[in-house]
N, C-alpha and C positions, 0 to 999 in steps of 0.2 A: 504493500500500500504506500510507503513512502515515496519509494520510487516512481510511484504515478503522480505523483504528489510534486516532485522533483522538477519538471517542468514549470510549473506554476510559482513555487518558489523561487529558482531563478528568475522568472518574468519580475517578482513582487521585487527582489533583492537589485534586480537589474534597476527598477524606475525609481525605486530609492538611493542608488548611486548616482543615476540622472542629475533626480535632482539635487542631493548633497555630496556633489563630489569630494569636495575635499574631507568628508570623513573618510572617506577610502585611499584618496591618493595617497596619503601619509605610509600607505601599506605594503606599498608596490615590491619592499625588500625581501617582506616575508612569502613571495608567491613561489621559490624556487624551495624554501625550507619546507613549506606549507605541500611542496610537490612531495618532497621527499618523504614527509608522515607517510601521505597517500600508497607510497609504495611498499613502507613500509611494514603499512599496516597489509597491503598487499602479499606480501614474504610471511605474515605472522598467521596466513590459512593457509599456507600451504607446506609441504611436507614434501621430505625427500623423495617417496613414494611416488609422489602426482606425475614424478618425469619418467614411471615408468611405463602412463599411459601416451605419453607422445610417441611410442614405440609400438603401443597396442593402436593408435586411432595414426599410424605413423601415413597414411595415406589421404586421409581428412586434415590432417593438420597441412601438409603437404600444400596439398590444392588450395587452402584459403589461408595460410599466408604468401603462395605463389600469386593468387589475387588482389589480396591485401595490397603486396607491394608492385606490381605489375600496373593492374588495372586502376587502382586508387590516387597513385601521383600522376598519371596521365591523364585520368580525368579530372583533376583539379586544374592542371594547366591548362584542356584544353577547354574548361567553363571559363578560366580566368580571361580565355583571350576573346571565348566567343563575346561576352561580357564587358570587355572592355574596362575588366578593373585594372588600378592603377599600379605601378611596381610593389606599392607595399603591402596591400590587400594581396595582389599575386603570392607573396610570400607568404602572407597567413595563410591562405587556400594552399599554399605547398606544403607548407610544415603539418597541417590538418594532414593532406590526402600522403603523406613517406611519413608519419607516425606510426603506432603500432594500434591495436585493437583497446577498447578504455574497457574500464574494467568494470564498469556495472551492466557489460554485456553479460556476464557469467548468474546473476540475476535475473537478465529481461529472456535468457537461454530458458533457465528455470519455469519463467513464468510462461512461456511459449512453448512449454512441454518439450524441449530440443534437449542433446543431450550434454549435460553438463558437464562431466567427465572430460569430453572433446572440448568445451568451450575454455576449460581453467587451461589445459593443454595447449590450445591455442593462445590464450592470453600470454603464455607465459615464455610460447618460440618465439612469438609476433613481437614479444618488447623486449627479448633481450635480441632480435634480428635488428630490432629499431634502434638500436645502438651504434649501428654500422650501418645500416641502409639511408636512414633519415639525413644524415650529414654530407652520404656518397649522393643520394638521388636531389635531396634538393640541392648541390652544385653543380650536377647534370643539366638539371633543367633550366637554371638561374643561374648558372657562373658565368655564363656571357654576359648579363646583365646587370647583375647586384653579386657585390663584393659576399661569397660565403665562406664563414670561415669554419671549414667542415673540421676541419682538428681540434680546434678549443670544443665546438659540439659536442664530438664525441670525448673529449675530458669533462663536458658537463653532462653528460647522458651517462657515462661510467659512475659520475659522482651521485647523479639524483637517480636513477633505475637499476640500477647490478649493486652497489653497494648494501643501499636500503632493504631492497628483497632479498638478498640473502642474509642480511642482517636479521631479517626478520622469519627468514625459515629456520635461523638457525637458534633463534628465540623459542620459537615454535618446536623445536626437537628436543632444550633442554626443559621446556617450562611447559610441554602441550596442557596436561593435567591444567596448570593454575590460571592457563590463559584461555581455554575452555569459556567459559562462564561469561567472558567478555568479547567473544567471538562476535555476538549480535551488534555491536557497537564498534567493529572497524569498520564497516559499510556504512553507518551511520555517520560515522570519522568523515571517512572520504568522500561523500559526500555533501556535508559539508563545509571540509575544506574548498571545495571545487565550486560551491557557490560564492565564497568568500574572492576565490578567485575572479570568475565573472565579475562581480560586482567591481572588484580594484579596475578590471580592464577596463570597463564601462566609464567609471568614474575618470580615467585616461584618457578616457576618449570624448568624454562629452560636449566639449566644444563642436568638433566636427562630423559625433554620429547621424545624425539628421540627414545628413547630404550621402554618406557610404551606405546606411542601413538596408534598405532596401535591393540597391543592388546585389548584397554582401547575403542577405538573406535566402533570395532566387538563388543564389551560386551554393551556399550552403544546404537547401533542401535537394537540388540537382545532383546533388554531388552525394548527400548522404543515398538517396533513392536508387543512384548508378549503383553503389557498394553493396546495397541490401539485394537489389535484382541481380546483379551480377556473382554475388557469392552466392545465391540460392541456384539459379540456373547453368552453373557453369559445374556445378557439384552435382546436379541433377543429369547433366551433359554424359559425367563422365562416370554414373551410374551407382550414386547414393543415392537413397534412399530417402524418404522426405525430412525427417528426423533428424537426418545430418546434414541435411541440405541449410534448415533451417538452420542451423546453428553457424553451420560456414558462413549462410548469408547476417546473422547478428553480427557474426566477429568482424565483416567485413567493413558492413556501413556502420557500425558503433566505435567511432577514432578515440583516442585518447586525448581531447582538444586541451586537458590541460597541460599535457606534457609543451604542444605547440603554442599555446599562450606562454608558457616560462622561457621556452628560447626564442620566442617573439622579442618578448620584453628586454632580454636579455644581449641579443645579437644583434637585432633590427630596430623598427621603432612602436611605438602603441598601438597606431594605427593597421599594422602587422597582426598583431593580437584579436582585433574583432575577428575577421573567420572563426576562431577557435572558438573566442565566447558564444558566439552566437551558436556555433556546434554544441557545445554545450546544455544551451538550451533544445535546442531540435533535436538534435539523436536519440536525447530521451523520450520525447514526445512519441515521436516515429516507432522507437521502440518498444516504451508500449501497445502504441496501434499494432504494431506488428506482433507482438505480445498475445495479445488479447486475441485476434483474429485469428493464431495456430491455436490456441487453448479451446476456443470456441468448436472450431473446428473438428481437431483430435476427441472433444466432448463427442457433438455428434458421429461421425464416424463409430466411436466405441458403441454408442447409443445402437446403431443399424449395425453393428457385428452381434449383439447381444442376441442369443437363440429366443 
């Protein structure tokens, strides 16, 4: 329920940074530390065990981070050009579509009856591949144009995603017992660290959101809807089953905007960071549409198998 909830809340947290930005600017330092809780708490459900289903699902995982990162930054640059957004917006839609899979697709998998097992598996090739891929592929695309400085990247991708998560599985292997009980309140963590996030973006930008928003929005529902259709059909192509399909297609279109908002802010300028916020907001939305319409679904179905 939160999680449906989760859209709504960022819209509420977004138009209160609108309009009192400066309580948020003052924030802008804690949004790469605020990352690394995130991930943290990421490493603190997971168990050395989990990677030995990337071997058992080793063909599903395959295929949707072969889309992930194939399909995903190719369709952000080419919404950004049909679009005609500007160099800095281009690079928020880059750092969005060469991130890895966010993490409360492992939830919205859950709630869409997909299989979850595949989805943490996935989460977990998809973001430490986006250690190396995000840095390599957005100077691919944009090092003819904007200065990227793919090596500091991946020294800040090593420091806020590889260190934190295993920080925190390894948390999780001496303390599972104590850490149990608190398990329900790391997704609740993250977030809302991730709204706290949005909100700093917003309040960055609010000068000149009014004039980008819109475009920025069209480009972001485009581009999440390419991910969700394309990881579901292309999994189906190649002969999963609906089940996996769905789940490929979650991990797909579900980015991790806030990973590409902290090296927005960090690398580029503010105005780099709305794609992500605004992903943010829509992935979840979408995702539970999508959510809700397998559950639905799989309901009936069971209902006419029933003798």
């Amino acid at each position: 329920m939160a999680l449906m909830l989760f859209p709504i809340q960022a819209f509420v947290v977004s138009l209160v940074a609108y309009l009192y930005p400066p309580v948020f600017m003052a924030l802008k330092p804690s949004i790469l530390p605020l990352l690394m809780l995130v991930m943290l708490s990421m490493g603190l459900t997971l168990n050395w065990r989990d990677f030995l289903q990337v071997w058992n699902y080793r063909t599903s995982v395959a295929t949707g981070v072969a889309v992930q990162f194939v399909i995903m930054p190719l369709a952000a640059w080419l919404i950004s050009l049909l679009l005609g957004l500007s160099e800095a917006l281009t690079v928020g839609m880059m750092l969005v579509g060469a991130t890895a899979g966010g993490t409360a697709s492992n939830v919205i998998t859950f709630l869409a009856k997909g299989n979850v097992a595949l989805s943490v598996s996935m989460t977990m090739v998809s973001t430490l591949t986006a250690v190396l891929m995000l840095p390599i592929l957005t100077w691919l695309y944009l090092g003819h144009s904007v200065d990227v400085p793919a090596l500091a990247m991946l020294g800040t991708l090593l420091k806020v995603i590889v260190l934190p998560v295993f920080a925190g599985m390894l948390l999780n292997h001496f303390w599972r017992t104590e850490l149990a009980s608190f398990s329900a309140w790391f997704t609740t963590f993250s977030m809302a660290a991730i709204l706290l996030i949005v909100a700093i973006v917003v309040a960055l930008n609010s000068e000149n959101l009014s004039t980008v928003a819109w475009p920025v929005v069209i480009a972001v529902i485009l581009h999440n809807l390419i991910g969700l259709s394309s990881g579901y059909f292309v999994a189906r192509r190649l002969g999963c089953d609906s089940v996996i399909a769905r789940t490929v297609a979650i991990e797909v279109g579900m980015q991790n905007s806030g990973l590409s908002v902290a090296l927005a802010l960090k690398y580029f300028t503010a105005a780099s960071a709305i794609p992500g916020a605004i992903f943010s907001i829509w992935h979840n939305l979408s995702g539970a549409l999508f959510a809700s319409y397998w559950s639905n679904k799989t309901d009936q179905t069971n209902e006419q198998q029933k003798p």
